[in-house]
C-alpha positions in Angstrom: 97.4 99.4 113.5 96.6 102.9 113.7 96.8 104.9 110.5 99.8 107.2 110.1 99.3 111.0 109.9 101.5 113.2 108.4 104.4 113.9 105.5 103.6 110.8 103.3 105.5 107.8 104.7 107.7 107.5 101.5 108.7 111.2 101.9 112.6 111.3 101.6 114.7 113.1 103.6 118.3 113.4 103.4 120.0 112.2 106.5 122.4 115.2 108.2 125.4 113.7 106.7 124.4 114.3 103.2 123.4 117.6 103.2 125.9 118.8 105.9 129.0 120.3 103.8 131.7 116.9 103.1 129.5 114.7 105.4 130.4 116.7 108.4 127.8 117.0 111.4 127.9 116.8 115.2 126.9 114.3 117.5 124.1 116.5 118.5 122.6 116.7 114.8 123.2 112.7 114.5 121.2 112.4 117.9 118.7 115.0 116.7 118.0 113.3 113.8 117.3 109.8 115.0 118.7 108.5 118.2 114.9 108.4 120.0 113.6 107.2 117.0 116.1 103.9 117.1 115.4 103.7 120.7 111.7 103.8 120.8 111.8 101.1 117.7 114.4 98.9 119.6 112.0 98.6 123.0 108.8 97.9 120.7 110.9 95.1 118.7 112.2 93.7 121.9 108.8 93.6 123.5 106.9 92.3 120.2 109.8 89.5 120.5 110.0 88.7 123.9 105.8 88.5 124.4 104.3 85.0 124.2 101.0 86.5 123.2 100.1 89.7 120.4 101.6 92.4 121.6 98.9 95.3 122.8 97.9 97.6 119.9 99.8 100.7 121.4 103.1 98.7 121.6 102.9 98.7 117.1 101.0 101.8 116.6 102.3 103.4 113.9 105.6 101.2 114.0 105.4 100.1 110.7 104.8 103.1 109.0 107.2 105.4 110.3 109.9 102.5 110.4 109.3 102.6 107.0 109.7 106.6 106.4 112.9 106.2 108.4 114.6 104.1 106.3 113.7 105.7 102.9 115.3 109.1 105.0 118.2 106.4 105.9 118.9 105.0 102.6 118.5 101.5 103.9 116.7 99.9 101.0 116.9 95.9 101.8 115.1 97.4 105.6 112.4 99.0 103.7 112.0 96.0 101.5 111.2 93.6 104.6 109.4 96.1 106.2 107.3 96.0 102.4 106.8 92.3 102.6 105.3 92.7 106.8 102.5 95.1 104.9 101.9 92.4 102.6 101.8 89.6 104.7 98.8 92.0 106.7 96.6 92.5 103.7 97.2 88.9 102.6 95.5 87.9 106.0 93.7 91.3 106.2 92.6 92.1 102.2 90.3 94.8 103.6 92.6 96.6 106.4 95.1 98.6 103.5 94.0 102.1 103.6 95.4 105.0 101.2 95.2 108.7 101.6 97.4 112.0 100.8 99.5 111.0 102.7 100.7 107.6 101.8 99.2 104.1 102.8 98.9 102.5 106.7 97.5 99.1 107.8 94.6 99.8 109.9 93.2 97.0 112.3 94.8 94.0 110.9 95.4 90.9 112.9 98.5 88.6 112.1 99.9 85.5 113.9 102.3 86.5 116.6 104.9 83.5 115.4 104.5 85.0 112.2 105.4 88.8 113.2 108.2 87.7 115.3 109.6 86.1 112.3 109.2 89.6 110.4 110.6 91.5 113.2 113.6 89.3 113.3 114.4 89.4 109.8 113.9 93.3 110.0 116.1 94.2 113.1 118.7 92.1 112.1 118.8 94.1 108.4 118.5 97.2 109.9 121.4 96.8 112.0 123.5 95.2 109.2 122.8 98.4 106.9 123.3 100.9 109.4 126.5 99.0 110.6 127.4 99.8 106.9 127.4 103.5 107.3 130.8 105.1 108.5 131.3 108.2 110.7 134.0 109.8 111.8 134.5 111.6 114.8 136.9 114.6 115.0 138.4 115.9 117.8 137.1 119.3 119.5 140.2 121.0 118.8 140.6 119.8 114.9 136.5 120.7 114.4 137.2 124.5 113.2 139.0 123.0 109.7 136.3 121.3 108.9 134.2 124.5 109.7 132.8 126.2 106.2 133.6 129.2 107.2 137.4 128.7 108.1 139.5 131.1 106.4 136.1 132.4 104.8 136.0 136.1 106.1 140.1 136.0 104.6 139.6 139.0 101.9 143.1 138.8 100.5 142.9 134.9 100.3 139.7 135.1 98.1 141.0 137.2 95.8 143.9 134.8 94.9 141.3 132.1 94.8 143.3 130.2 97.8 140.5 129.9 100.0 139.3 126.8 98.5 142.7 124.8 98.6 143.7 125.7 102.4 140.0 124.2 103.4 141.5 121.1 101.6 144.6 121.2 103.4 142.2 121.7 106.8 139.5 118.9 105.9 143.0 116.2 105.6 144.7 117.8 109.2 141.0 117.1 110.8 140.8 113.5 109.3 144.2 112.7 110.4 145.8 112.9 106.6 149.1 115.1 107.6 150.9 114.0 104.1 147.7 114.5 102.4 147.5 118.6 104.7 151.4 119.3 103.2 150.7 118.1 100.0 147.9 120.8 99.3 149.7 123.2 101.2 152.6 123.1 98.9 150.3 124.0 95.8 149.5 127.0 97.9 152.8 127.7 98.1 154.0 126.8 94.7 151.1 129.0 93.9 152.4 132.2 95.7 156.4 131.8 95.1 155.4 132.1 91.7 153.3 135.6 91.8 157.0 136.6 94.4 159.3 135.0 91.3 157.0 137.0 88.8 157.6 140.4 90.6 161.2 140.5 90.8 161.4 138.6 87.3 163.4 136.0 88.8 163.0 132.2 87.1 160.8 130.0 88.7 161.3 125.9 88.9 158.5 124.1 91.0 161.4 121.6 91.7 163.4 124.2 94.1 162.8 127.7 96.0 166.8 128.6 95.8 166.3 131.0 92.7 163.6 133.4 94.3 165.9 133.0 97.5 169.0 134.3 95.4 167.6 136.8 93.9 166.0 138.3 96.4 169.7 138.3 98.6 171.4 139.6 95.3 169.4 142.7 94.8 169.4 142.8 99.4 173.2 143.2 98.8 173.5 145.9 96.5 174.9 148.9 98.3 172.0 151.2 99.0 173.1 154.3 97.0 172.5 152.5 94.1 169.2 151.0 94.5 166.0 152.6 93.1 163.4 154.1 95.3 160.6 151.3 94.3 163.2 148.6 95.6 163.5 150.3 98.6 160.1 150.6 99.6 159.2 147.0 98.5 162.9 145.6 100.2 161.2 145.2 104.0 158.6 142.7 102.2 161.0 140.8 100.1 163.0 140.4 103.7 160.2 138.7 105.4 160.2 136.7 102.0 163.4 135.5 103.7 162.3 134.6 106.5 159.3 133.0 105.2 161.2 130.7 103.1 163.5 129.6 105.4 160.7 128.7 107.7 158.2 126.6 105.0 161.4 124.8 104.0 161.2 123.0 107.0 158.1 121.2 105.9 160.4 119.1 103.3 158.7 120.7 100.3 160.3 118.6 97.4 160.0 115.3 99.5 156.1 115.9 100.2 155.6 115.9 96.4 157.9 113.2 94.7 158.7 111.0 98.0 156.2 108.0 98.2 157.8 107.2 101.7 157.8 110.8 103.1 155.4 110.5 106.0 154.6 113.4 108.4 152.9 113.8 111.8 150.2 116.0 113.0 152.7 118.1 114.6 154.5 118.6 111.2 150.7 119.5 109.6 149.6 122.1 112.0 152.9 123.8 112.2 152.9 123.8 108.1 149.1 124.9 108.2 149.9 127.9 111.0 153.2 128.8 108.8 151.7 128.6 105.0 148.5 130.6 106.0 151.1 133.5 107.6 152.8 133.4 104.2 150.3 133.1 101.8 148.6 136.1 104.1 151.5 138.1 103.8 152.0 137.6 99.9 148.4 138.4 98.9 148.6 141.7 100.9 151.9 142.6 99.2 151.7 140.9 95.3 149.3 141.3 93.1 147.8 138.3 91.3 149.4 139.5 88.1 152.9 139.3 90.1 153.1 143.3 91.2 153.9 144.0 94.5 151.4 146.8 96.1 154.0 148.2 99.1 151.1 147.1 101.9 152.7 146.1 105.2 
């Protein structure tokens, strides 16, 4: 066996969907990373199994040993533990063949009966499959990919500085898995969020239970005859409108029955029209209130 060269064979290296942001990469990186790699190792195993004689040195150079840095980058411990026992079975039958360097230890020219490495192969193809059978992906469609995309929403000034950023990548992450109740659920803290900075700025009460009071309040002081309302109420009255409007148009996402109803179930249709409606609102109200529940007058 020819000796390895190289990053030292027990080297790890995190596999894509560990270091990818929530365990999210493309089929590219996932082929990048080790699609040859499995191919290459499956045509050497089936050839080392399917020979009646030794296989020809080139067909296991370096197998071994880079097997065994791919599944310390894999996390496939029981693998790399048969692999392990194959090097020992070599220097048992070849005490003089380990070699050791800066770069980790290789078995060079060791000879081992073929029965005998067949029986290693076996035992370490069917382990490897077993293990990376035990890994799940999932894929998500093209048109869901950008919510699972760190920078979503990122460039969103006004949404930073209410610190909403965070929670609407939540509420994209569930739409792209296919988690609609779980999407409503953290856009409604989003909402809850902002109806409270509204209720704050026109002092009206706030219940997390219903909307009707800032509604209410917002009509009452709407309704007043314009002679008598002050100057500040009429330049902030075209926001508090579209408040209105807003309202009317998140209530349709069942707000009260997305938070206490076990059995309230919604659709991806229901998701992306709450997601396209809460992140027009929530846009509107962190142009308009300030965090501490003033409204600036910015249209």
């Amino acid at each position: 066996m020819a000796s390895h060269s190289g990053n030292n064979i027990l080297d790890s290296v995190s596999p894509p969907w560990e270091t990818a942001p929530e365990g999210v990469v493309s089929l590219l990186a996932m082929l990048e990373f080790a699609a040859r790699d499995y191919l290459d190792l499956c045509h050497r195993f089936g050839i080392i199994l399917g020979m009646g004689r030794p296989p020809d040195p080139d067909v296991v150079r370096d197998v071994w040993s880079t097997l065994l840095k791919d599944t310390s980058k894999l996390g496939l411990p029981v693998t790399r533990e048969h692999i392990l026992c194959l090097f020992e079975e070599f220097v048992r039958l070849n005490p003089a063949s380990l070699k050791s360097d800066a770069t980790g230890f290789s078995v060079v020219g060791a000879q081992i009966p073929l029965d005998v490495m067949q029986r290693h192969v076996e035992t370490i193809y069917k382990t490897l499959k077993a293990e990376l059978g035990s890994i799940l992906l999932r894929a998500i469609p093209r048109e869901k990919s950008r919510y699972c995309n760190p920078a979503w929403l990122n460039d969103a000034t006004e949404l930073h500085e209410f610190n909403m950023v965070d929670e609407f990548q939540k509420a994209g992450r569930c739409f792209a898995y296919g988690e609609n109740t779980a999407c409503i659920f953290h856009l409604m803290r989003i909402t809850d969020f902002c109806l409270r900075a509204v209720a704050k700025s026109i002092n009206a009460g706030y219940d997390a239970r219903t909307w009707q009071e800032i509604g209410r309040k917002i009509n009452e002081k709407m309704e007043q005859k314009y002679q008598i309302k002050s100057d500040d109420w009429k330049q902030k009255e075209p926001f508090y409108a579209e408040m209105l409007t807003d309202l009317q148009a998140i209530s349709r996402g069942h707000r009260n029955a997305a938070l206490h109803e076990l059995e309230k179930k919604y659709d991806e249709r229901e998701a992306l029209y709450m997601l396209t409606v809460i992140e027009s609102f929530a846009r509107h109200v962190a142009k308009n209130v300030k965090s501490e529940g003033t409204v600036t007058g910015e249209r």
